[in-house]
N, C-alpha and C positions, 0 to 999 in steps of 0.2 A: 513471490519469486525468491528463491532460496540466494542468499549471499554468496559469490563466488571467494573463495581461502586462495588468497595469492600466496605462493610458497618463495620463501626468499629467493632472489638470484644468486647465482655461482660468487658474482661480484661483493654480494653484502657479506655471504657466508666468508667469503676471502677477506674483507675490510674487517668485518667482526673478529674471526679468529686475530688477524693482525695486531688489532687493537687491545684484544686480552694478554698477547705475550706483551706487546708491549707495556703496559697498563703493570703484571705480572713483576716482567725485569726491574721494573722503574723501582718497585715497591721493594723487591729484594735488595737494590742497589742503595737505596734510603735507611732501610735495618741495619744491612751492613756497616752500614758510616754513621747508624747509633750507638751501634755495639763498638764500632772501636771510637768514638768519643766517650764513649762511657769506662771501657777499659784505659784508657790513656791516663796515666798518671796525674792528678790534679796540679802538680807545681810545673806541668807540661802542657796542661789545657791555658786556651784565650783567654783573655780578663780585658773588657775595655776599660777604655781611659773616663773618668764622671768628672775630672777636674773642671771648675768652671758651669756644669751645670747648676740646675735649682730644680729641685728637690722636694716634692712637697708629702709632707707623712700628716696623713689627719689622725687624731687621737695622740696627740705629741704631745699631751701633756706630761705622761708618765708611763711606767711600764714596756712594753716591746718600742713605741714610740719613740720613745724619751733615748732606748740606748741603740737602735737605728739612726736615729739624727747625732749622735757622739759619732757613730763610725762614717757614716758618707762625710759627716764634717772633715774628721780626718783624712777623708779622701778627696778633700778637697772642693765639694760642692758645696752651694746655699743653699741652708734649710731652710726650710717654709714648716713651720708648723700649727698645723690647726689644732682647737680642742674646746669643747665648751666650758670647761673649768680656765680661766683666763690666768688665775693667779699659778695654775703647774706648769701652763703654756712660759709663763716668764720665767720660773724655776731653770725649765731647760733650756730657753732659749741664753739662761744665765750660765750654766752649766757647759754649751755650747761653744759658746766667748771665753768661755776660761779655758778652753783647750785652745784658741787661736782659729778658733769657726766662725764662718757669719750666720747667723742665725735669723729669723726674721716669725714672730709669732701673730695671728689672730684668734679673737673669739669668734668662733661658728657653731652654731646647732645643727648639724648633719640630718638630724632628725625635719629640719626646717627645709623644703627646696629653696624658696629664696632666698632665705640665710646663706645656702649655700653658694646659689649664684650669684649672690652679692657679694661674698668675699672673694669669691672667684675673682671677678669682675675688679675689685681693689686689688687683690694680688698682683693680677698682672701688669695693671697700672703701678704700681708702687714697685714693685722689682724683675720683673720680666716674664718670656716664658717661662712654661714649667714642663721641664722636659719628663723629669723622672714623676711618677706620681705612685706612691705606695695608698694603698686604699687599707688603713690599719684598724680604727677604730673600730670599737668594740664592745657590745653587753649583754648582760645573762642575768635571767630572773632568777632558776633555780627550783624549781617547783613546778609541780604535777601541771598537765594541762589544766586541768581542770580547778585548780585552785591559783590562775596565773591568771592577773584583774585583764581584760579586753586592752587597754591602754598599754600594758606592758608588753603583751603579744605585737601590737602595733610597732609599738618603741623600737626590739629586736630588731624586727623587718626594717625598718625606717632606716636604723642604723648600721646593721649589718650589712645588709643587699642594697637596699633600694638607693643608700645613698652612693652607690658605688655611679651606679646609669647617671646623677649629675655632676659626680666629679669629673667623669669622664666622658660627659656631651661638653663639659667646661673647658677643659684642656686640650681635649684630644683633635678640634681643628687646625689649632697651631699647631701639633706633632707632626698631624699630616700634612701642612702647608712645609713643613721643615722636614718633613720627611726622615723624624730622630725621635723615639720617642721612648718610653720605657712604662710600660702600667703593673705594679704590684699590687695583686690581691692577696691578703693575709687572711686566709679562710682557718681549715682545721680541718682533725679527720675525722671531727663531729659531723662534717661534710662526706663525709663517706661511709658512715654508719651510724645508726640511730642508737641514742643513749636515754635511758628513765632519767626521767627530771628535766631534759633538756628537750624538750620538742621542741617547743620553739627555736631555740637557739640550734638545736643540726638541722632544721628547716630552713633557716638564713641558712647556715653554713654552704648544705646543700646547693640551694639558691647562687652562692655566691661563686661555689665552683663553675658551676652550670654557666655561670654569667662570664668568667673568665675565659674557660674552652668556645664556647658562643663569639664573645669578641675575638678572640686568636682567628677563627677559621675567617671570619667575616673578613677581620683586616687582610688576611693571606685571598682569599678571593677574588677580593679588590685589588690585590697586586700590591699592596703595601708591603714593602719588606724592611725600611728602617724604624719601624716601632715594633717591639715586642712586649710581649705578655709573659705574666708567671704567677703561679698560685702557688702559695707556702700553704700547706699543712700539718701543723705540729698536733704532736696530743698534749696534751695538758701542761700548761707550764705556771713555774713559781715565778712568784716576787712580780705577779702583775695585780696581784689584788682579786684574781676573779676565780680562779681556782686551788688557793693555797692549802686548800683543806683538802682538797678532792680524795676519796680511798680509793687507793688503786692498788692491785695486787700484782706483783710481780716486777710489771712494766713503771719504774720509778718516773715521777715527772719532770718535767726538763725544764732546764736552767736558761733564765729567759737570756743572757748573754750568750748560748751555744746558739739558740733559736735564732738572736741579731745575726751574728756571727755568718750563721749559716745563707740567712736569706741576703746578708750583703754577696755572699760568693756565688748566690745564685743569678742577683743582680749582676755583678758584673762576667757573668760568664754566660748570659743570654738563657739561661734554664726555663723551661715551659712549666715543668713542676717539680715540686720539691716536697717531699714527703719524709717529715722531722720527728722519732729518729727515722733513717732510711731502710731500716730492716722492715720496718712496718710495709714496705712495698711489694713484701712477699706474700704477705698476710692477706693482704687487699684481694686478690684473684681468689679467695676456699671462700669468700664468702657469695662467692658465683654458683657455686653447688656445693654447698656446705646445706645439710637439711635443717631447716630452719629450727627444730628445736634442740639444733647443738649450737647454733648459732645464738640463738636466747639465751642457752643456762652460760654460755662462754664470756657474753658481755653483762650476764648478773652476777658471774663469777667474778671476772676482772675487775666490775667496777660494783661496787657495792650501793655505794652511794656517792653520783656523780654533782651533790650539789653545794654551789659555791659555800664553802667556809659551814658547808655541814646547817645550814640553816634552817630552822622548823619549818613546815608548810603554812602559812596562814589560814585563815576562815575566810574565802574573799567571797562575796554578794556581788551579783553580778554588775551595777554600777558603784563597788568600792573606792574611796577616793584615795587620791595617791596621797596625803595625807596619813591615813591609816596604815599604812604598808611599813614592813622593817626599812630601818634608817639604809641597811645597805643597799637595799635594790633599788631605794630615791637618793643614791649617790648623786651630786650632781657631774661628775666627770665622767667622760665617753671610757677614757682612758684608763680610770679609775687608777689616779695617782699614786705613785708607791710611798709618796711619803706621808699620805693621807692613809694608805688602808694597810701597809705592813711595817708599823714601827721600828721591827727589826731589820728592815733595808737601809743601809748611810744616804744618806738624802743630799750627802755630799761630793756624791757619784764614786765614792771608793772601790764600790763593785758594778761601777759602769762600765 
């Protein structure tokens, strides 16, 4: 017996078209009021107030870390800083205090889940909630797939992405019980386009944007509206230890104080993303239909060689120990301290 095709009613074809103008206007009315936030003078856009909050930036021992915790300090909030190097963690937390900031440091291995939710778990006991949470930390092997030991690939991930899902299963029930929250992911535009040498690492990146736009919509579904989200994307930046060599043609590398700078104004002005420098935002869209082998010779052009401090490829055997590996890529700091890996930074914060 042949299935009868019920053809819509008068009524649905009515509800439906309804529903698309509506649906339609809603969505022109939204652009609209992005384009003039966007046009609107910056010394004329919102800025909240952070007085009073606490702050927690992991990879705080050095680097984007270290001069993110100087400026929210100065803005009044408590730092929390994690890092697995214990002794850069004190650095800043010293560093901190000497501008009239409260500071507060632990050692964590990010790389560790229960390390993580264990200091979690003391944080909050020891100084309260943590409203603001920047997810910073950070590392890069440097080298071809295929000469990047199995453990190191892991590491990346560990730290890049994956530790981001328990910082933020850690904190994010109090934001929502309080209904105030703030989640910074410090990803890259390695996250937005694939570079030689760094697989691994624009795999995290990738990952981590992924992970940030995922929590935005989620929280907005659920009706959450006093926490928000923001993902920083810089391209390469100095004076953090991890890319000071990098060869880039043209597009010069950025100065990790414009990068703090930037991402605190994107903090306190609610920004969902932020892409460091901002011209780079025009860029993004040719590689949607850009043919892929302009696309190739353009980022072998730009970047010659994308790997940290220009370093050899190893000979790695597939259970190589970390032992054997160059001293820098068995750094022990997530953060990869400035005053450990660029001599030429004042370790005195003169250029903080």
């Amino acid at each position: 017996m042949a299935t009868e095709k019920h053809s819509p009613s008068a009524n649905q074809i009515v509800i439906t078209v309804i529903e698309v103008i509506g649906f339609l206007a809603y969505s022109v009315a939204l652009i609209i009021a992005a384009i003039y936030k966007a046009c609107l003078p910056s010394a004329y856009q919102h800025r909240k107030n952070i007085n009073g909050q606490i702050a927690l930036i992991t990879g705080g021992g050095g680097g984007l870390g270290r001069l993110l915790a100087l400026r929210l300090a100065r803005l009044g909030s408590t730092v929390v800083l994690w890092d697995v190097n214990e002794k850069a963690v004190e650095e800043t937390v010293g560093l901190v205090k000497g501008v009239g900031g409260k500071a507060y440091g632990y050692k964590c291995d990010l790389a560790d889940k229960e390390d993580v939710y264990r200091v979690a778990k003391k944080t909050q006991e020891d100084i309260g909630d943590v409203s603001i949470l920047i997810n910073n930390a950070g590392v890069v092997s440097g080298h071809t797939l295929l000469n990047t030991p199995d453990h190191l690939i892991k590491r990346t991930f560990d730290v890049n992405v994956v530790a981001h899902f328990w910082t933020v299963k850690a904190f994010l029930p109090k934001m929502i019980e309080k209904d105030n929250g703030h989640i910074i992911t410090i990803a890259s535009l390695a996250g937005h386009i694939g570079v030689p040498k760094l697989v691994d690492y624009c795999s995290s990146k990738y990952a981590a944007v992924g992970f940030d736009e995922s929590l935005k919509i989620e929280l907005e579904n659920q009706g959450i509206k006093g926490i928000k989200t923001t993902v920083v994307c810089p391209y390469f930046i100095q004076q953090t230890g991890m890319f000071d060599a990098v060869n880039s043609k043209f597009f010069p590398r950025l100065k990790a104080n414009d990068v703090a700078d930037r991402t605190i104004d994107a903090l306190l002005k609610d920004e969902h993303i932020v892409i460091v420098p901002g011209y780079f935002r025009w860029f993004m869209p040719l590689k949607l239909w850009m043919p892929w082998s302009v696309l190739s010779y353009f980022i072998s052009y730009m970047l010659p060689d994308a790997a940290p401090q220009h370093q050899p490829n190893p000979i790695v055997q597939i259970k190589e120990s970390e032992d054997s590996l160059p001293q820098k890529i068995t750094n022990n700091s997530l953060s990869a301290s400035i005053s450990q890996t660029n001599p030429s930074f004042d370790t005195k914060g003169k250029d903080l």
